[in-house]
C-alpha positions as CSV (number, residue, x, y, z in Angstrom):
1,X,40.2,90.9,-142.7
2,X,38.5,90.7,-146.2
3,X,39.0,92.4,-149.5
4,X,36.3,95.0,-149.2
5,X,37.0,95.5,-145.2
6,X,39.6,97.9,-145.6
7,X,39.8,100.7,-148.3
8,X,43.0,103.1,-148.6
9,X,41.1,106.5,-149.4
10,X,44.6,108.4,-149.4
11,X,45.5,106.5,-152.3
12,X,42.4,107.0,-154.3
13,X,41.6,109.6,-156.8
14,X,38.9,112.2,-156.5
15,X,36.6,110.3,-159.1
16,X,37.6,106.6,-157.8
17,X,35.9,108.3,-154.5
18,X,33.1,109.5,-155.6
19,X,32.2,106.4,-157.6
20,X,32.8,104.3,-153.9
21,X,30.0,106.4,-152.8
22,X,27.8,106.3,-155.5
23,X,28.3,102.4,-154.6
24,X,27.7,102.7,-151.3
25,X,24.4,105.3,-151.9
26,X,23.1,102.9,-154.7
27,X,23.6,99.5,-152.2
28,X,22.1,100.9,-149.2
29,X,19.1,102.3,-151.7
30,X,18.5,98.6,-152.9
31,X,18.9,97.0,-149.5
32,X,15.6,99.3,-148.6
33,X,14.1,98.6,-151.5
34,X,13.7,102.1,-152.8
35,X,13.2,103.2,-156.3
36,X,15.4,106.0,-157.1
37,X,12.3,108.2,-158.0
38,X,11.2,107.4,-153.8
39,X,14.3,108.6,-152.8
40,X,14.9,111.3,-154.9
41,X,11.3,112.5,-154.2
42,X,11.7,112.5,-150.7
43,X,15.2,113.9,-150.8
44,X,14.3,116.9,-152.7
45,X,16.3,116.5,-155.7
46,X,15.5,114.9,-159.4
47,X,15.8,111.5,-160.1
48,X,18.7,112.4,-162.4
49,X,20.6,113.9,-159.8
50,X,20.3,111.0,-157.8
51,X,21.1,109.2,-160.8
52,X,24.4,111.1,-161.3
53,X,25.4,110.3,-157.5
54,X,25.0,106.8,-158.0
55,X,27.5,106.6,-161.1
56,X,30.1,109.1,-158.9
57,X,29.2,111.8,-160.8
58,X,29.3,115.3,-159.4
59,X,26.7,116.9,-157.2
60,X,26.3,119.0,-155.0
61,X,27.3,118.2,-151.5
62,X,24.1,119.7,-150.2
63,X,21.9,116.8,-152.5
64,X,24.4,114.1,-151.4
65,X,23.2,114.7,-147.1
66,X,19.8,114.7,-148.2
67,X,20.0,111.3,-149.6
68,X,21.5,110.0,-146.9
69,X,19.2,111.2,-144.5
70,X,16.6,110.0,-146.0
71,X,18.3,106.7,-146.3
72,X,19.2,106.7,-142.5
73,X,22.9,107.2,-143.3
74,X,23.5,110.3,-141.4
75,X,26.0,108.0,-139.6
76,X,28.5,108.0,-142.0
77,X,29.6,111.3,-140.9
78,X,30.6,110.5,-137.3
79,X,33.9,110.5,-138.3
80,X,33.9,114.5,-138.8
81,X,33.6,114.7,-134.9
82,X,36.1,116.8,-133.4
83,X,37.5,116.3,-130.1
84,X,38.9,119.3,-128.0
85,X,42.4,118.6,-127.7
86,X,43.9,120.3,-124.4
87,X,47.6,121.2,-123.8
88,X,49.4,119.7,-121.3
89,X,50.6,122.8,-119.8
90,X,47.1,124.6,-119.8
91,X,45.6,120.9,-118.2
92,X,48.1,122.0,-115.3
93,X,46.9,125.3,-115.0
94,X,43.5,123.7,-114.5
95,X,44.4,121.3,-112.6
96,X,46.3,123.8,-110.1
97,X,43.5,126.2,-109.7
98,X,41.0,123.2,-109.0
99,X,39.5,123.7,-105.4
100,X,40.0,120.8,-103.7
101,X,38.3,122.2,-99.9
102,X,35.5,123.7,-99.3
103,X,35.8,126.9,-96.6
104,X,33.5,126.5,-94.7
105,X,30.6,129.5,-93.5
106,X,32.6,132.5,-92.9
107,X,32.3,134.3,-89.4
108,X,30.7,137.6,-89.9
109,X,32.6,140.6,-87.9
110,X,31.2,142.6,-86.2
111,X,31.9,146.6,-86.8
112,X,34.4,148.1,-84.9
113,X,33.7,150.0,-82.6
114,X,35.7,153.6,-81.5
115,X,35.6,152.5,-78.0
C-alpha cells in the first residue's frame, strides 16, 4: 500500500478536507488539460470560484457538483449509495408468506339448486 493510497478522513480537520479536494479538483483539471476559465465556463460558476475550490476554500456545495460533472467526476459520490438494510425478523415474515405452489384453475360450482 503507498503513502497516498490510503487517507484517514476521520482524523482530518474540516479545512485539511477541503484543501484534499481542491487537490484532487485541481489534478483531475490538469490531467484534462483544462484552463480553469474552460471549466468554470462550462460549470456555471466564475473563475474565481473555481479558483477558491482549488485552494480548499469555501464554496458552495452546489458549484463544487458542477465541476465535477463537467470534469466526469460524478463518480466520486458512489459512496453516498444507500443500501436497504432488512431486519431479520421482518426477512422471516417475507420469507413465510412467500408462495411456494401455484393452485392450480379453480373448479367453478355450479349454483345450487332447491331440488
Amino acid at each position: 500500500m503507498s503513502y497516498n493510497s490510503y487517507i484517514d478522513w476521520s482524523s482530518m480537520s474540516d479545512v485539511a478536507i477541503g484543501k484534499k479536494i481542491g487537490e484532487f479538483v485541481k489534478h483531475h483539471r490538469v490531467l484534462q488539460n483544462r484552463t480553469q476559465t474552460d471549466v468554470s465556463s462550462d460549470a456555471g460558476i466564475s473563475r474565481s470560484t473555481l479558483s477558491l475550490l482549488e485552494r480548499g476554500e469555501k464554496v458552495h456545495l452546489m458549484s463544487l457538483i458542477r465541476v465535477l460533472r463537467v470534469l466526469n467526476l460524478l463518480y466520486v459520490f458512489s459512496d453516498f449509495k444507500i443500501d436497504r438494510q432488512i431486519s431479520p425478523l421482518l426477512l422471516a415474515k417475507e420469507a413465510r408468506a412467500k408462495r411456494y405452489r401455484a393452485s392450480g384453475k379453480r373448479k367453478k360450482q355450479s349454483p345450487k339448486s332447491d331440488w
